[in-house]
C-alpha positions in Angstrom: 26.8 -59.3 45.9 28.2 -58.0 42.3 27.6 -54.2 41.7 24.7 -53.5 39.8 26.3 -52.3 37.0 28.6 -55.2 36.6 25.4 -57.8 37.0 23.8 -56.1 34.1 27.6 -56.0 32.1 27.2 -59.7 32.7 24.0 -60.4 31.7 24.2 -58.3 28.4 27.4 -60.0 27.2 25.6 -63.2 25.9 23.3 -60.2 23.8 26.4 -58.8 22.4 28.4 -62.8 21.8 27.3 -62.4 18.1 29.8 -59.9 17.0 32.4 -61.3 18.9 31.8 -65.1 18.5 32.8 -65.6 22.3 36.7 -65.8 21.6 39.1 -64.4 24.4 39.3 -60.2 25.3 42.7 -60.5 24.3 41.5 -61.3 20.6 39.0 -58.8 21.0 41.4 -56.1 21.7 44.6 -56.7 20.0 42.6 -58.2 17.0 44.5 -61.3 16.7 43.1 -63.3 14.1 40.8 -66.2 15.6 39.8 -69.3 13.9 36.2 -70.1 12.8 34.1 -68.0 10.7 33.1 -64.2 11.3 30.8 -61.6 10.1 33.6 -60.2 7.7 32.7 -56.2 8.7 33.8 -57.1 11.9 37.6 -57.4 11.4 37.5 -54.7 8.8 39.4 -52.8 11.8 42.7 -51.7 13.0 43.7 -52.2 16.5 43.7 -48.6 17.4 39.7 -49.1 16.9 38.9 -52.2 18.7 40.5 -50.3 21.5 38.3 -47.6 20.5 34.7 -49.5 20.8 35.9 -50.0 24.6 36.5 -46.2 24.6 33.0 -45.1 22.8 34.0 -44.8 19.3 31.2 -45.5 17.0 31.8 -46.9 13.5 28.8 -47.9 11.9 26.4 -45.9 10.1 23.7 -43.7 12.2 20.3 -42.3 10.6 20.7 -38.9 9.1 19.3 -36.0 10.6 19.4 -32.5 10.7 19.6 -30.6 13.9 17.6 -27.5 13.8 19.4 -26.3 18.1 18.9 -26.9 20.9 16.1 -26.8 23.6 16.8 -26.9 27.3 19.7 -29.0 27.1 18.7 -31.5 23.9 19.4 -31.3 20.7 16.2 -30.9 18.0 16.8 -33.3 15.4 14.4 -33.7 11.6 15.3 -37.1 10.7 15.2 -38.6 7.3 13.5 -41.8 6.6 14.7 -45.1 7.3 13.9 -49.3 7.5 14.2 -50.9 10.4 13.5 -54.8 11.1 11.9 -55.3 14.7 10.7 -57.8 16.8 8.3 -57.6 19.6 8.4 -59.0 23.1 5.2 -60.8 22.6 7.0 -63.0 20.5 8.6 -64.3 23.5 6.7 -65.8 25.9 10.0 -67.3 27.7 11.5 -64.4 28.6 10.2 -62.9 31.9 12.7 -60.2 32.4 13.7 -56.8 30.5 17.6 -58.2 30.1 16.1 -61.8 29.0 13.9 -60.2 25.8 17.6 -58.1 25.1 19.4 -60.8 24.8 16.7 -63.4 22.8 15.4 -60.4 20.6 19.4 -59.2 19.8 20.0 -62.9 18.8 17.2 -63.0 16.4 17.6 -59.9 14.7 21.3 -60.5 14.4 20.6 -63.6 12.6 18.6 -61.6 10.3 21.1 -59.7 9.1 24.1 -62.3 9.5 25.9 -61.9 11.7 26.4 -64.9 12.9 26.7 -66.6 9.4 24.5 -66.9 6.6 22.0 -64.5 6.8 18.5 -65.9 7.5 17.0 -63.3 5.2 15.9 -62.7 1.1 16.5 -60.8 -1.1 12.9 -59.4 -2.6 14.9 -58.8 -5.3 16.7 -61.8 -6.5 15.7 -64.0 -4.1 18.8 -65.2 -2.5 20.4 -64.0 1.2 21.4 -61.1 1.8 23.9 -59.7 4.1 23.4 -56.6 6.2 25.8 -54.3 7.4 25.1 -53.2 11.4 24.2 -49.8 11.9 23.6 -47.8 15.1 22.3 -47.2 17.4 19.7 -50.3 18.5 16.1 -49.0 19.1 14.0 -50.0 22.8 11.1 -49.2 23.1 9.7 -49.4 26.8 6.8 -51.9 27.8 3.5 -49.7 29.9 1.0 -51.3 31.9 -2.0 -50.3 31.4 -6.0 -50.9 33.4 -8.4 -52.3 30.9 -12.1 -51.7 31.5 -15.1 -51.7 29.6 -17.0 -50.2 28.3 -14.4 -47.9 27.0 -15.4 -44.3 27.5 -13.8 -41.5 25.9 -12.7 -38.6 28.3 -10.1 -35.8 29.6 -10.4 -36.4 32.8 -7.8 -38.3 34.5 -9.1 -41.9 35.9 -7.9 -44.5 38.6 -6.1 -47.4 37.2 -8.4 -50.5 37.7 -7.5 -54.3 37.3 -6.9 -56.1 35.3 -3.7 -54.5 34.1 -2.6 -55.3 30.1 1.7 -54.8 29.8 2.0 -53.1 26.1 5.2 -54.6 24.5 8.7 -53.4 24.2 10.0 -53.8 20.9 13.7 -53.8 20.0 14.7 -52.6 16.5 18.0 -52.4 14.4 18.0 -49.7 11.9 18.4 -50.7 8.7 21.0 -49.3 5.9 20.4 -46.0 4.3 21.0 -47.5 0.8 17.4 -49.2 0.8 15.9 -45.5 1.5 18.4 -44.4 -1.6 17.3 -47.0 -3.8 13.7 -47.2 -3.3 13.3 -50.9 -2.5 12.5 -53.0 0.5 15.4 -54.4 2.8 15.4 -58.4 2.7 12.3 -60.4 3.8 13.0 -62.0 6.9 12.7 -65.7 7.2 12.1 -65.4 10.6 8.2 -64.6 11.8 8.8 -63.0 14.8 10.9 -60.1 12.9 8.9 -57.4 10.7 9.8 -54.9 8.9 8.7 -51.0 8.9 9.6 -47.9 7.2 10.1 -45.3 9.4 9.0 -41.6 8.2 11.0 -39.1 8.5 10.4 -37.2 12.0 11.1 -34.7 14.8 12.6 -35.8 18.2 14.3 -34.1 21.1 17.2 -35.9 22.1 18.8 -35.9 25.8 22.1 -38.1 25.2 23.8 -38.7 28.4 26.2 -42.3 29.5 26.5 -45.1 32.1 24.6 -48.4 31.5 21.2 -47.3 30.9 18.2 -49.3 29.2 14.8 -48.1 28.1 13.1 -49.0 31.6 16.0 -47.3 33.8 15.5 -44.1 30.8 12.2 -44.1 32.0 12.7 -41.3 35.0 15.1 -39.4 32.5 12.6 -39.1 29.5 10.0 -37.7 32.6 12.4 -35.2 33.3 13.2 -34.4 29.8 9.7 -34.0 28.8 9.1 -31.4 32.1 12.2 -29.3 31.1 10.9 -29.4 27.3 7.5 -28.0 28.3 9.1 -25.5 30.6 11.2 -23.9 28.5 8.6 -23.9 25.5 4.7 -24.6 26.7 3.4 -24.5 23.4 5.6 -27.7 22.2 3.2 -30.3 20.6 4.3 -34.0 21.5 3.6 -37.1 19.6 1.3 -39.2 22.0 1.2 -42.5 22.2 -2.3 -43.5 21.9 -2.4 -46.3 24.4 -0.8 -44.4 27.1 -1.5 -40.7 26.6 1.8 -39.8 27.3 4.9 -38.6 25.0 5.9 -41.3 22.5 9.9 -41.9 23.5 12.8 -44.2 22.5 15.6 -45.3 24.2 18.9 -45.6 22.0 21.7 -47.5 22.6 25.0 -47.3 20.7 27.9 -49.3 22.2 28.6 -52.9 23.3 28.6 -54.0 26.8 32.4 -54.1 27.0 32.5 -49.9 25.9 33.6 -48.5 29.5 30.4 -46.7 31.7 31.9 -42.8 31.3 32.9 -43.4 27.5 28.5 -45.0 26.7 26.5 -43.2 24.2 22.6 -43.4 25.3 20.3 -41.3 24.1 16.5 -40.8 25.0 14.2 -39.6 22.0 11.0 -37.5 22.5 9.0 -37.4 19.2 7.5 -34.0 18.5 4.6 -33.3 16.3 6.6 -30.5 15.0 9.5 -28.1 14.9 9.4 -26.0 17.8 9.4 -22.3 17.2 12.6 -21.2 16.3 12.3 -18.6 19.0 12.8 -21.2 21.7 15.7 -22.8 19.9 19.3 -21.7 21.1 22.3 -22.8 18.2 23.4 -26.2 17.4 
């Protein structure tokens, strides 16, 4: 039986085939010049870096954010506003399994911005497509089950779960080029349904980065233990709360393709804050 970590490298390829239009690791890493057409930003590279996406390195453009230090052991970062285009796992019926929704949902959103041709997007300016440049990192956020009853009463006290159980969905986003923020207009509609599109304020998050092959179900123990330490070292911190689980809003964050080697991964898990922690509790950036 394959290790675990290679199954999941195998099953997250396909998600990842886009950007590298299934040709041979040999083009992939000595950027030999394959045949068929490419998302052009792709081979805008020099060897040195395709070597360095298997090593970590990170070339597309990341949110900005300022970090205001660190508390117990993650940075606290003020994040300006961006677009993102997402698309929710209720949109696919078909796909029963957390690695299934990856892959379908990465498809579609990669068609959106084109990179597997002609982007299936326009422009709500002019009318016509639009490519996108990729940014990083992608955006999970986790599904929850949670017991439905009625009648719904409102209360503090902590409750049983009862049946029947209702799964939340996860929702996978790409984050969308700064220069729609800079320009004050929308990114490209998308002609596809199951993709919509959200402007994201700017906002406060804690964020544990750590490596490996991770996803926003196996983040789930991490962001538990993050949100422990946060409280311990600062009991007064005021969370976001998601208001169909009562529990910190998170995101997991993923910045590398499946090829990037386990020790060299950037993951990240972001806990949203209501606001900045006193700067008391903050040690320097």
């Amino acid at each position: 039986m394959p290790h675990p970590d290679l199954h999941e490298w195998s099953c997250n390829m396909e998600m990842y085939g886009a950007f590298l239009n299934r040709i041979p690791l040999f083009f992939r890493v000595f950027q030999l010049k394959p045949l068929g057409p490419l998302h052009s930003s792709l081979w805008e590279c020099s060897p040195i870096f395709s070597m360095g996406m298997v090593f970590g390195m990170i070339r597309e453009e990341m949110p900005k954010f300022k970090n205001h230090g660190n508390l117990a052991g993650m940075q606290c970062r003020e994040y300006e506003p961006y677009w993102v285009a997402k698309t929710s796992s209720d949109a696919y019926p078909e796909a029963r399994t957390e690695n299934e929704f990856q892959s379908t949902a990465f498809r579609t959103l990669a068609k959106y911005i084109g990179v597997f041709s002609a982007p299936q997007n326009q422009s709500q300016e002019h009318g016509n497509q639009e490519t996108i440049a990729m940014t990083a990192p992608v955006v999970m956020t986790p599904s929850e089950k949670i017991a439905m009853t009625a009648p719904v009463v409102m209360t503090s006290e902590k409750m049983d779960m009862t049946a029947p159980v209702v799964t939340a969905s996860k929702t996978m986003s790409f984050i969308l080029p700064s220069k729609y923020i800079q320009a004050s207009k929308e990114p490209p509609k998308p002609l596809d349904a199951r993709i919509k599109l959200e402007k994201i304020p700017g906002h406060i998050a804690l964020v544990h980065t750590f490596s490996g092959f991770s996803s926003a179900e196996k983040a789930r123990p991490i962001m538990t233990e993050c949100v422990a330490r946060a409280r311990e070292a600062s009991p007064s911190l005021s969370f976001v709360m998601d208001e169909m689980t009562k529990e910190p809003k998170w995101e997991f964050l993923g910045y590398n393709p499946p090829f990037t080697l386990p020790w060299c991964r950037t993951n990240e898990v972001a806990i949203h804050l209501a606001e900045l922690p006193d700067a008391s509790v903050l040690k320097s950036a």
